[in-house]
C-alpha positions as a printed NumPy array, in Angstrom:
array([[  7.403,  21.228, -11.295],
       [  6.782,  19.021, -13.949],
       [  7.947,  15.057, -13.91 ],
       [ 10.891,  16.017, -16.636],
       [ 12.349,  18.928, -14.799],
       [ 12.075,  17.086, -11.579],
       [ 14.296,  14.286, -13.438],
       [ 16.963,  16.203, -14.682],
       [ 16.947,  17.566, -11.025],
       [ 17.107,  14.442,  -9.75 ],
       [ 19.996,  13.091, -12.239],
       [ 21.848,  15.891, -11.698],
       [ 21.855,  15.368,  -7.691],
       [ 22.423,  11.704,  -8.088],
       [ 23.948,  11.48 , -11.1  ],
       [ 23.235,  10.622, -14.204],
       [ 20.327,   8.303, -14.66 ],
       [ 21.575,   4.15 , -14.794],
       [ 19.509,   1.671, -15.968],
       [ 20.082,  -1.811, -16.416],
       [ 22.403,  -4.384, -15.118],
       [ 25.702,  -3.211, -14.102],
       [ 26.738,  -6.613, -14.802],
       [ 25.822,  -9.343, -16.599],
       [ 27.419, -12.247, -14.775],
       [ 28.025, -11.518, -11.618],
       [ 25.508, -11.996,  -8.46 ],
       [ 22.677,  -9.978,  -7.342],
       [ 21.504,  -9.555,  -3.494],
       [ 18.305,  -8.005,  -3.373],
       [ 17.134,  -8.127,   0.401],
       [ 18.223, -11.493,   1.3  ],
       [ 17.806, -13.342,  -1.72 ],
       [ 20.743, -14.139,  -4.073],
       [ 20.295, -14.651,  -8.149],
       [ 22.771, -15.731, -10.088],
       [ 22.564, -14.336, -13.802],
       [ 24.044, -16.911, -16.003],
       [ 25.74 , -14.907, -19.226],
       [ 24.044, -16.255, -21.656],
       [ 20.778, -15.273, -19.749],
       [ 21.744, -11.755, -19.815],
       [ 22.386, -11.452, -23.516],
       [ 19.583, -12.912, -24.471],
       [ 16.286, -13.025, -24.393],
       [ 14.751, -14.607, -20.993],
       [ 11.896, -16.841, -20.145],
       [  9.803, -16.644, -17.736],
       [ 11.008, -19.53 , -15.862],
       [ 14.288, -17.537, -16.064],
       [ 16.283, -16.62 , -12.7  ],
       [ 16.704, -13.057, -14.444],
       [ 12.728, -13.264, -14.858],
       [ 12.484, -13.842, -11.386],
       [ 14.611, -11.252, -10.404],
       [ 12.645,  -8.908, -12.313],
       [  9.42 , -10.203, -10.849],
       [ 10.813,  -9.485,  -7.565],
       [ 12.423,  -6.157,  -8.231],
       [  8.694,  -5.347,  -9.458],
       [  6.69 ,  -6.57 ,  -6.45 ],
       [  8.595,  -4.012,  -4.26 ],
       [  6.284,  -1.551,  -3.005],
       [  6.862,   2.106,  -4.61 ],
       [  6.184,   4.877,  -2.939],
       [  6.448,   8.411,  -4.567],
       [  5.594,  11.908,  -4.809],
       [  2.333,  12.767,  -4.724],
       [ -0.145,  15.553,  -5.975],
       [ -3.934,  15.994,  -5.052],
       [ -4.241,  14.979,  -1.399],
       [ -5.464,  17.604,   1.266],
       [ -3.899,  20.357,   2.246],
       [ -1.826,  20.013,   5.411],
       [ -2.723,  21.522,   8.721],
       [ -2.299,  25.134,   8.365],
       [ -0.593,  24.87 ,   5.335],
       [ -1.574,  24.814,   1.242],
       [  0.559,  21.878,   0.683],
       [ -1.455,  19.683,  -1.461],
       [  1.764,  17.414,  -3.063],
       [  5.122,  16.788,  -1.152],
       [  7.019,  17.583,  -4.655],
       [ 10.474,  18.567,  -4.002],
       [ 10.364,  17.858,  -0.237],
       [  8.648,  14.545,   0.354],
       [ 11.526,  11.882,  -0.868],
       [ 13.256,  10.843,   2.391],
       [  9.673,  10.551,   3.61 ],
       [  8.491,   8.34 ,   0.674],
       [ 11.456,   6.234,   1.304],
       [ 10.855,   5.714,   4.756],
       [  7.556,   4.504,   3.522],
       [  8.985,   2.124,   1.183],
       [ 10.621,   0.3  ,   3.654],
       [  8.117,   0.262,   6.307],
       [  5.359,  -1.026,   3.794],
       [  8.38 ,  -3.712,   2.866],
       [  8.667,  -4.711,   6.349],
       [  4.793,  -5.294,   6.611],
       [  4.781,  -6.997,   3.463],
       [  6.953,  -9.098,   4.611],
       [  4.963, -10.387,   7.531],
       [  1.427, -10.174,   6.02 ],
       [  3.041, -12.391,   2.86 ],
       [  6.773, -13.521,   3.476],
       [  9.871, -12.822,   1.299],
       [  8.778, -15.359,  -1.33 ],
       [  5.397, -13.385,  -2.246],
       [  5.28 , -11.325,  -5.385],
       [  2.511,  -9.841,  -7.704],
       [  1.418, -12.091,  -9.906],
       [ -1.727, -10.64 , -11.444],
       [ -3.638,  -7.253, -11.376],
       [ -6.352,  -8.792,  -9.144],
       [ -4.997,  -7.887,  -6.217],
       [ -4.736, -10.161,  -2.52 ],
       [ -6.668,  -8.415,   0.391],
       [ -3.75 ,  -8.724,   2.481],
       [ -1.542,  -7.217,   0.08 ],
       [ -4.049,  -4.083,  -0.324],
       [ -4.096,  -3.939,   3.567],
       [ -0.158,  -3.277,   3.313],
       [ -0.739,  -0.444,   1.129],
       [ -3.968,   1.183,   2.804],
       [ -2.198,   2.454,   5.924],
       [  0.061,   4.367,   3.702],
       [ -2.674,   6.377,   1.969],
       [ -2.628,  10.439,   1.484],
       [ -4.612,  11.531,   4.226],
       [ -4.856,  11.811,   7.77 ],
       [ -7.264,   9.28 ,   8.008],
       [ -4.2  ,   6.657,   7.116],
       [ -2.521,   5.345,  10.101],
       [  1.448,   5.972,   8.2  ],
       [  0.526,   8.965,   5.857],
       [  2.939,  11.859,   4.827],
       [  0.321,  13.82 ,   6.963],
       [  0.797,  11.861,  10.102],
       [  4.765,  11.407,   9.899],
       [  4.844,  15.204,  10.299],
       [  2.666,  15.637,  13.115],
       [  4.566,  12.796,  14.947],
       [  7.919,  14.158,  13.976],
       [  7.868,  17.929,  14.761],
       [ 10.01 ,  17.584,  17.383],
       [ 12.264,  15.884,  14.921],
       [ 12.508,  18.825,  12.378],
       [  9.574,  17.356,  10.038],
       [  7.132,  19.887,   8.586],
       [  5.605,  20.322,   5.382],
       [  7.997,  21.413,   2.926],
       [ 10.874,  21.155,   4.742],
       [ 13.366,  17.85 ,   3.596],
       [ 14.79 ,  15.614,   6.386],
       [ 17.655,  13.49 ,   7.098],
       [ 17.414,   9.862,   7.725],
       [ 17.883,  10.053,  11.523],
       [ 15.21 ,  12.643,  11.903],
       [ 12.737,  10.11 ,   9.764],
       [ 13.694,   6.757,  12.068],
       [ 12.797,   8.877,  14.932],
       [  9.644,  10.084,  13.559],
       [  8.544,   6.614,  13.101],
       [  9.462,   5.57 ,  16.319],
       [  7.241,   8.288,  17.859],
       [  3.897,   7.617,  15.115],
       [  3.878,   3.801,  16.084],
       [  4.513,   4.846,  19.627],
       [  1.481,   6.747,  19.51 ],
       [ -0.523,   4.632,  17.431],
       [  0.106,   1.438,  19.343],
       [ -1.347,   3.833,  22.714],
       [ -4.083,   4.208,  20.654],
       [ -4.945,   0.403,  19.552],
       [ -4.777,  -2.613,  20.949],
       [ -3.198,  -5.864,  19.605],
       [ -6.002,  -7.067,  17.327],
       [ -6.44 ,  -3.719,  15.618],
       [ -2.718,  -2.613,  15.446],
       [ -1.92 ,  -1.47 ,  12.196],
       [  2.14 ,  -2.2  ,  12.229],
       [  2.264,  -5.157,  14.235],
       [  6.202,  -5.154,  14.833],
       [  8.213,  -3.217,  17.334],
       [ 10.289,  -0.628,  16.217],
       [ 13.675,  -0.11 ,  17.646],
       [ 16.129,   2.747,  16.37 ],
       [ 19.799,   1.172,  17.2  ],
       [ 21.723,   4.28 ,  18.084],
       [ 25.286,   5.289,  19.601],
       [ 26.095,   5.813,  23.504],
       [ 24.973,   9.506,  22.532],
       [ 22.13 ,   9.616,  21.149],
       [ 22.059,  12.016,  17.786],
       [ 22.852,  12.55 ,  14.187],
       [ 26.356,  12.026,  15.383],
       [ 26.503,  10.066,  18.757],
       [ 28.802,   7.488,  17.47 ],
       [ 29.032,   4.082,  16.267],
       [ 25.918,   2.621,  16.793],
       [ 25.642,   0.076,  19.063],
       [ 23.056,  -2.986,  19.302],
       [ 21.734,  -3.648,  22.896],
       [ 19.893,  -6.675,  22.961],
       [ 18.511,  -6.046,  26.627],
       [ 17.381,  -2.812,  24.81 ],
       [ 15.804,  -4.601,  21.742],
       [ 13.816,  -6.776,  24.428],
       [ 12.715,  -4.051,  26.139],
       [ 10.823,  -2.655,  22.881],
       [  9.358,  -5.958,  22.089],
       [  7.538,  -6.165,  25.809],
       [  6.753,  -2.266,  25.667],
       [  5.057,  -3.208,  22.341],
       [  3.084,  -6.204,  23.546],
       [  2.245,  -4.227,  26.796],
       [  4.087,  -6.317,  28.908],
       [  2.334,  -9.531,  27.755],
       [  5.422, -10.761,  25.837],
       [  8.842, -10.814,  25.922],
       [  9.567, -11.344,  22.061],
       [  7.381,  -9.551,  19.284],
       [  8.613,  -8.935,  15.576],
       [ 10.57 ,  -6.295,  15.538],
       [ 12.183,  -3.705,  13.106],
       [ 15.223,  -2.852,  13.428],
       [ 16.327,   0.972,  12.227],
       [ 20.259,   1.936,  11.993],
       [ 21.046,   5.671,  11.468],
       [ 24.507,   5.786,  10.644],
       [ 26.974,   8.677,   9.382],
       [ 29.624,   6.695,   7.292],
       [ 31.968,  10.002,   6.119],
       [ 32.22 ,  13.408,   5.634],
       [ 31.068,  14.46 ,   2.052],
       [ 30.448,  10.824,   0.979],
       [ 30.721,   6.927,   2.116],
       [ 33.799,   6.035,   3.231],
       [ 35.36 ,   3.368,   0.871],
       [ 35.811,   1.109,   3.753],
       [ 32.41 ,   0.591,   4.636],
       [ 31.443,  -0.494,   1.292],
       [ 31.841,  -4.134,   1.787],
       [ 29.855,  -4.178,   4.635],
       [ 26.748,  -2.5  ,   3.423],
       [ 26.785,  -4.724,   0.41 ],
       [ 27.259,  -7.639,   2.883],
       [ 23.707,  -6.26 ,   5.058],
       [ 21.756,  -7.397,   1.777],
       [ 22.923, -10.991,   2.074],
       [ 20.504, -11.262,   5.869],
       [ 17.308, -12.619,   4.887],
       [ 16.332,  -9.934,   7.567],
       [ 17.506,  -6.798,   5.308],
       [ 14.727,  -3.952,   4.319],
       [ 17.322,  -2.15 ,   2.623],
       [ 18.734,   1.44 ,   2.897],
       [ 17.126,   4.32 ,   3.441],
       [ 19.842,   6.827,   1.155],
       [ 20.745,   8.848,  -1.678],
       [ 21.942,  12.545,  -1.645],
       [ 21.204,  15.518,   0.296],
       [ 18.028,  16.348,  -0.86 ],
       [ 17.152,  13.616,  -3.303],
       [ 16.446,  10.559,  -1.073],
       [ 16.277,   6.829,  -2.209],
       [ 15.287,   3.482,  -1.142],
       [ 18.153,   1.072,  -1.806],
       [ 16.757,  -2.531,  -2.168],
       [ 20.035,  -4.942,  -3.666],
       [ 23.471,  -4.763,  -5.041],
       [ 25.58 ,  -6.367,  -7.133],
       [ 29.234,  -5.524,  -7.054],
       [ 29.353,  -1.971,  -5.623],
       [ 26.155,  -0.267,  -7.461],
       [ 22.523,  -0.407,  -5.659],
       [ 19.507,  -1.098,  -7.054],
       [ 16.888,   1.377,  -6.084],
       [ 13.282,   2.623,  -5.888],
       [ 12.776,   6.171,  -6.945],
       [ 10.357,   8.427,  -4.812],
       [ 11.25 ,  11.581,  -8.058],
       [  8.013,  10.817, -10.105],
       [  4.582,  13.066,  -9.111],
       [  1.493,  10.962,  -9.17 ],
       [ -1.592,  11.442,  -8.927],
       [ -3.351,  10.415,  -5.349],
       [ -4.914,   7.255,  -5.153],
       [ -6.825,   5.802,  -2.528],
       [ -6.556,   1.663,  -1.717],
       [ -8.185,  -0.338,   0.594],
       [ -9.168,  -4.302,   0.934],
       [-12.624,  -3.494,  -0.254],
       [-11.491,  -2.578,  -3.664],
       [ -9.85 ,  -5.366,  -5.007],
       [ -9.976,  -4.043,  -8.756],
       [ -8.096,  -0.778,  -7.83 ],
       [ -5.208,   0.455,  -9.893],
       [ -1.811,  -0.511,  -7.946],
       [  0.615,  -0.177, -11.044],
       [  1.918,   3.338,  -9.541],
       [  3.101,   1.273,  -6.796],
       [  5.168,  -0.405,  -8.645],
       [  8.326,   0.089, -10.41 ],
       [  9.779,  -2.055, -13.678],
       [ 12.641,   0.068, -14.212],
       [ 16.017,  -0.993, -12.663],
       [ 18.175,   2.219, -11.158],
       [ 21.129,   1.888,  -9.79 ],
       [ 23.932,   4.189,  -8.191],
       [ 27.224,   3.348,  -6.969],
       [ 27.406,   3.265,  -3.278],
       [ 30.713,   4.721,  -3.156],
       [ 28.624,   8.033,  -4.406],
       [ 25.646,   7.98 ,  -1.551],
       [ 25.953,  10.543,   1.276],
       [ 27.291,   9.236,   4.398],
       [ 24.094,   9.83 ,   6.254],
       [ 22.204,   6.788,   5.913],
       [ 19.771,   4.308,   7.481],
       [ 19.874,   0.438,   7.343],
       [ 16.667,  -1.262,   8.11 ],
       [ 15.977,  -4.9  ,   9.297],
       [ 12.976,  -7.297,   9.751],
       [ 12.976,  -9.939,  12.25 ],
       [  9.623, -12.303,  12.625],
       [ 10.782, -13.525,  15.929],
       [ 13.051, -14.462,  18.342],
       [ 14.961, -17.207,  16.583],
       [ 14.933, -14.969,  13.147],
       [ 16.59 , -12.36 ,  15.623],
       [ 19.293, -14.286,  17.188],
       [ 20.032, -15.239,  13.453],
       [ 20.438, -12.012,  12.422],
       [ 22.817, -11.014,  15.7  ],
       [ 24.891, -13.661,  14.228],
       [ 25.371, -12.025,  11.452],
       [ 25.606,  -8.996,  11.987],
       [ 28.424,  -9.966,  15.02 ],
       [ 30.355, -12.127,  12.046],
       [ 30.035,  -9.186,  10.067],
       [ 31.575,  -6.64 ,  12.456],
       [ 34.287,  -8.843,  13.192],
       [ 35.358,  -8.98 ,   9.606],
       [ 34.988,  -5.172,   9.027],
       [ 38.861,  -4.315,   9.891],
       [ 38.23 ,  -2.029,  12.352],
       [ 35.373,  -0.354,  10.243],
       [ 32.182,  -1.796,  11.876],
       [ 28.504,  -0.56 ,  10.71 ],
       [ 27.457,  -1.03 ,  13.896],
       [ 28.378,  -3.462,  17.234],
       [ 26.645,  -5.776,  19.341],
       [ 26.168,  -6.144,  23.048],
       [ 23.908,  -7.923,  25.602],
       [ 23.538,  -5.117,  28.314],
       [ 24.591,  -1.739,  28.837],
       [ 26.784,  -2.597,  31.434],
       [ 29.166,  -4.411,  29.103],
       [ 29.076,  -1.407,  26.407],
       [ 32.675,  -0.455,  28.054],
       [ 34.144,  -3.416,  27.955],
       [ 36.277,  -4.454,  24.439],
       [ 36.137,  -8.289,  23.993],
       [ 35.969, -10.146,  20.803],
       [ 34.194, -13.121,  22.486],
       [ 32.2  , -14.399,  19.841],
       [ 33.178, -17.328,  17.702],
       [ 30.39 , -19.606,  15.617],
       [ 32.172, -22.626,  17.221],
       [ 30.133, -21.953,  20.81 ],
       [ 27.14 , -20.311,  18.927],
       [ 24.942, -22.426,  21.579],
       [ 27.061, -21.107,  24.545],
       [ 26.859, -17.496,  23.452],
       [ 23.23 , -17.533,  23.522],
       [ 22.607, -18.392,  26.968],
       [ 25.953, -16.209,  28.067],
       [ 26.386, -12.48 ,  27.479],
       [ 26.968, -11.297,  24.169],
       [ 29.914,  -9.221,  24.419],
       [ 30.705,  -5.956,  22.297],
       [ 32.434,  -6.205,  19.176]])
């Protein structure tokens, strides 16, 4: 299908096509950063000393991942591009090659020349078109099978978490320490039954812990560590009530964004401002290109994107998937924080809730208060 017709598709599945600002005054969260867009920097023209400059820049650096065509064929199959089935996948990618962006470079890094960094081109070389390339389309499939993947089939966001959580499983079997190619834990936060539906997620830190010293083989207790939230927030759409509190997930300074969109036309959600997300589209066929740190000259513009998107959140399907980055144990306990201040001021409507072991899962206490932040941390948290 050719990039045009795979647009309109796409438009007409999420809508039509918004570019821009939403707004020209009001504040924009994009994964833990705040800009504030004066007026009279939005009408106008900006320098590049601008904050709406360096909002751009930022917005820019993201990694982009999207479809593409040329690569080899999957096992047993003539799939040579994942057009029309590979989006959710591609956004999963996004935000994993986010996360290890993150830690190779920190939040503050963007791309500010086409020479490009080694450690920068060692984020995207994992994610290459082949099987040869540790987080490939090819190798998300063959670790997710039992999850429903398969070429030319689409997947849901729970499916994909899982399928991660089993490739860097494997992979980190594989590799030791020095050679690991995703060095973070991975932990999929889930309900008391696990599923597409097992209920309100809930955040076990004993759990969390446990992933961190499975990760280091035993030889830690505290690794960084991504965090993965599958959640189902409606029937045919997002509740309204929820909306505050995913546009409240971009203020952490540990947000990766959202993994979401519509069924069958997946996005990856990286800020907000008001109630519209900015996102990444996976909808545009490339052609394959292969990076690695030896080839600093290569041609990384299609992993980039210029163009702001955004969709109203009130219009994303339900099922979704929030991810967050924590560098270590203090950067964690920050983020529980958070996310325990946050649930508390949902109304009733958490994203997800917090406890310290799964022996306290039945109780209902709202223990936590920032006024004994110091006590909490060496007591039980309690669930929200």
């Amino acid at each position: 299908m050719a990039s045009g017709a795979i647009r309109r598709f796409q438009e007409r599945v999420l809508g039509p096509n918004r570019t821009g600002l939403p707004s020209t005054t009001s504040d924009i969260w994009l994964l833990g950063v705040c800009y504030k867009i004066s007026e009279d920097e939005a009408s106008g023209d900006t320098d590049a000393g601008s904050v709406l400059a360096a909002f751009q820049r930022d917005f820019s650096s993201k990694i982009l991942m999207t479809y593409r065509k040329g690569f080899q064929p999957f096992r047993d199959t003539t799939y040579t591009s994942d057009v029309n089935w590979g989006c959710m996948i591609r956004s999963s990618q996004m935000l994993f090659a986010q996360a290890l962006l993150f830690h190779k470079l920190g939040r503050s890094w963007t791309k500010k020349s086409e020479l490009s960094e080694q450690e920068y081109l060692e984020t995207l070389e994992p994610f290459g078109d082949a099987e040869t390339s540790a987080f490939s389309i090819h190798n998300l499939i063959i670790a997710g099978e039992s999850y429903g993947l398969a070429a030319g089939s689409w997947i849901g966001p729970y499916a994909i978490c899982r399928s991660w959580e089993s490739l860097v499983c494997k992979r980190r079997k594989q590799t030791d320490s020095k050679t690991e190619t995703l060095p973070m834990a991975v932990h999929i936060v889930s309900g008391s039954e696990d599923g597409e539906r097992g209920g309100a997620p809930i955040l076990c830190i004993e759990d969390a812990i446990k992933s961190c010293r499975e990760f280091s083989k035993g030889q830690s207790e505290w690794t960084p560590i991504l965090l993965l939230v599958p959640l189902v927030l409606g029937l045919d759409k997002v509740n309204p009530r929820y909306i505050p509190s995913l546009i409240a997930t971009f203020t952490f300074p540990q947000s990766v964004g959202i993994l979401g969109g519509k069924p069958g036309a997946s996005t990856y959600i990286i800020g907000v401002q008001e109630d519209k997300g900015f996102y990444l589209d996976p909808h545009e066929v490339q052609q394959v290109v292969t990076v690695n740190k030896e080839t600093p000259d290569v041609d990384t513009s299609s992993y980039h994107c210029k163009v702001l998107r955004y969709v109203p959140l009130e219009s994303l399907d339900p099922s979704l998937a929030l991810g967050f980055y924590c560098r270590d144990k203090d950067d964690f306990d920050d983020f529980c924080l958070r996310a325990a201040k946050l649930a508390e001021e949902s109304k009733g409507a958490p994203l997800f809730t917090l406890t310290q072991t799964h022996s306290a899962i039945n109780q209902n206490s709202y223990g936590f208060s920032e006024d004994n932040i110091e006590e909490e941390r060496e007591d039980d948290w309690q669930l929200l």
